[in-house]
N, C-alpha and C positions, 0 to 999 in steps of 0.2 A: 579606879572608877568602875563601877557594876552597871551594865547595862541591860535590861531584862525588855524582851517585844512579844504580845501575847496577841494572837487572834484570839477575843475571847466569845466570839460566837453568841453576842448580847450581851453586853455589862450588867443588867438586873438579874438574868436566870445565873450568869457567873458566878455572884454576890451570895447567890441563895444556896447554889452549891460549893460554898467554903472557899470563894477566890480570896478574900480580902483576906483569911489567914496568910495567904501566899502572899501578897503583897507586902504585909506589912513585916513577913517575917523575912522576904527576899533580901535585904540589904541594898538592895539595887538604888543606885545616886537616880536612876532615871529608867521611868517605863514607860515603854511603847504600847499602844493598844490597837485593833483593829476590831472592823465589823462588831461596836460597841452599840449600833443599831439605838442609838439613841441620842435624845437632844442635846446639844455642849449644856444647855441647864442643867440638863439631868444630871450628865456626867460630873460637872462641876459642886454640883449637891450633895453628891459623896462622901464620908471625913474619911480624905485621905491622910493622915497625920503621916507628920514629917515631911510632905512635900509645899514646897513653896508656891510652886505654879503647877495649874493646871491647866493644860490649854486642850481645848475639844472641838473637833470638824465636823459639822454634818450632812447629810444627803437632805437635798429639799424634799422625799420621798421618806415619808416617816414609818420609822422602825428598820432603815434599811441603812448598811453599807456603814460610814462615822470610825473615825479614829481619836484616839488624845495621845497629850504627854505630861505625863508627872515626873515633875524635876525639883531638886532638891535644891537647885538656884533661880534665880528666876533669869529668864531669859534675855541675850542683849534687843533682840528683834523676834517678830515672828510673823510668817507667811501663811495664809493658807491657802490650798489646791497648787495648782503651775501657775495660775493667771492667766488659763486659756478657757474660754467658756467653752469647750465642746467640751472638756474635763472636768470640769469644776462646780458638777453638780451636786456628786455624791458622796463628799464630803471623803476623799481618798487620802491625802497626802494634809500633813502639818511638818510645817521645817521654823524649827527656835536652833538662835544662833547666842554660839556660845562665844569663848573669850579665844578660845582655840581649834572650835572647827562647828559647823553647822550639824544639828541630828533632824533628819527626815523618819520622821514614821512615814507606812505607805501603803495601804490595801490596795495589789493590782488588781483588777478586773479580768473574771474570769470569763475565757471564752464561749461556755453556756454551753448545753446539751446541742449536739447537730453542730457544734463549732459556730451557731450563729451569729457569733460576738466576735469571732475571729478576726477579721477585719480591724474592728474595730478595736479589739487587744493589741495586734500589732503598730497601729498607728499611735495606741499611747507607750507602748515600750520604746517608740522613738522618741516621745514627747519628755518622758520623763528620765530618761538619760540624758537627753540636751538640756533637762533643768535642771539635775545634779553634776551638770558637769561645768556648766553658768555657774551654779554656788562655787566650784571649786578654784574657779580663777581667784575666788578672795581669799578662800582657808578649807582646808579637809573636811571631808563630808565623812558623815555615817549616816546611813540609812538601812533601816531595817522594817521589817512586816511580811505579811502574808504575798509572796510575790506571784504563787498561782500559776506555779512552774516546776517541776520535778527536772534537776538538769541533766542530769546523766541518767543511766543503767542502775546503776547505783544508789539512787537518789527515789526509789519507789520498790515497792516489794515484787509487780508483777508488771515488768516491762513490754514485754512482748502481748501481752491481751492488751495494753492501757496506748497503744503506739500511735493512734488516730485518735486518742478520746483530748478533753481540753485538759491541761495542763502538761501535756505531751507529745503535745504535737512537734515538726520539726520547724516550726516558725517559733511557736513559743521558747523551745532550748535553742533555737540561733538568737531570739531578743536577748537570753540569759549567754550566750554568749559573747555577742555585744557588749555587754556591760564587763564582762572577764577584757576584753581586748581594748577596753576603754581607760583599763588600769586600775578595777576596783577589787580589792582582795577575798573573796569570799572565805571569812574567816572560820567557819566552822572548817573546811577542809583544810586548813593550815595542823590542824592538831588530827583529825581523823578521818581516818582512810576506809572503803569500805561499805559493804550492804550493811540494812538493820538497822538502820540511824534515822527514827522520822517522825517527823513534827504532828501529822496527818493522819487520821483512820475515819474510816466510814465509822455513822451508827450500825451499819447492817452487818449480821453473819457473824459477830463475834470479832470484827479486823483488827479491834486495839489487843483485845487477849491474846492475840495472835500473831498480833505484831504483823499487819498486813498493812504499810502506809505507806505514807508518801512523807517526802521533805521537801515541804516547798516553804520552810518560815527560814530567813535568812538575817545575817548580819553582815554588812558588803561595808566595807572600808576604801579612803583614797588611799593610797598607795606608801604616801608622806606619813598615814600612821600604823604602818607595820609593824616598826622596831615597838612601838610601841603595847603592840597585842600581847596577852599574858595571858588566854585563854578564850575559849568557846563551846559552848557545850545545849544538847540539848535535854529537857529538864522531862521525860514521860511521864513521870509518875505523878506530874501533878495535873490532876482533875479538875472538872470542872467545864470543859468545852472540849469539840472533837479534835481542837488544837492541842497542844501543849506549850507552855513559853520555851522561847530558846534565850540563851544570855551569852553577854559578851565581857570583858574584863580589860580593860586599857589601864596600862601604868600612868 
């Protein structure tokens, strides 16, 4: 099974720049979307061919924030947000349950220029680990999305200037730590090790040409489905948002 998770930085201007090639040529059984900045109608409006369900989240703040899932089954259940209203405005998190384990897409919040959100980032990094780890008492979770976190040194091209700014703070890589000591497998580093690997570039200065980014899109697994990973990788070259999709591979 192919799993593909795209910040795509607006689903309509994505569309206009040749996303739906990617999709429909990805193979992927199931895709993740964030920050789709747009209505579940809209998103649903779409012809996704080939996908069964389409499910879509959004911010009561129109044009902002919104995630989906296209899957190629349709799903046993499905959730949206945590089911906590200080969360569950802006349309972050969708979880469809499968026959063998739940998939959470998940746009974390980031903590805003001046860390003003910081607070309030951290208090959902606890939130949303105690609701992935509630799914998990039934069956294995995967969850993937924009998680708005570079974790290591490793994981951003310029550590040392970036060490106070948000997604690098030492609150946000201890959230991301948390979730590593909670048992969830961050599968991209199960296959690669190493700088230069990253999901993220500004529009400014040139930093995708340049390979000046961050990795903050992830693929996090319960622990029960390790043996079963077969790959992880992330995908640059495909265009289209300051993201890039990352993908994942389960036997």
């Amino acid at each position: 099974m192919k799993f593909v998770s795209w910040n795509v930085n607006g689903i309509r201007a994505a569309l206009k720049k040749g996303a739906m090639d990617f999709f429909d040529g990805s193979g992927a059984d199931f895709i993740c979307l964030q920050e789709t900045k747009a209505t579940a109608e809209i998103v649903k409006g779409f012809e996704w061919i080939g996908y069964e369900s389409v499910l879509a989240n959004e911010a009561v703040k129109k044009g902002y924030s919104g995630t989906a899932i296209l899957s190629k089954e349709t799903p046993e259940s499905i959730f949206y947000g945590l089911g906590m209203e200080a969360h569950d405005s802006e349309g972050r998190v969708i979880t469809a349950e499968y026959s063998d384990f739940y998939l959470v897409t998940v746009y974390t919040p980031n903590s805003q220029n001046e860390l003003k959100r910081l607070d309030y980032r951290q208090e959902w990094d606890r939130d949303f680990l105690a609701f992935v780890k509630k799914l998990e008492e039934t069956k294995p979770v995967i969850f993937c999305g924009d998680l708005n976190v570079a974790h290591t040194e490793d994981d951003l091209a310029n550590p040392k200037t970036n060490r106070k700014n948000a997604g690098f703070t030492d609150e946000e890589r201890a959230g991301f730590d948390s979730i590593l000591e909670a048992g969830f497998v961050d599968t991209f580093r199960e296959f690669t090790q190493g700088k230069g690997h990253y999901s993220w570039w500004s529009y400014r200065a040139g930093a995708r040409t340049r390979n000046v980014g961050w990795r903050i899109d992830y693929f996090l697994i319960s622990q029960s489905l390790r043996p079963r990973l077969k790959g992880a990788r992330i995908l640059p070259e495909i265009l289209g948002s300051d993201h890039c999709p990352v993908e994942m591979t389960l036997a």
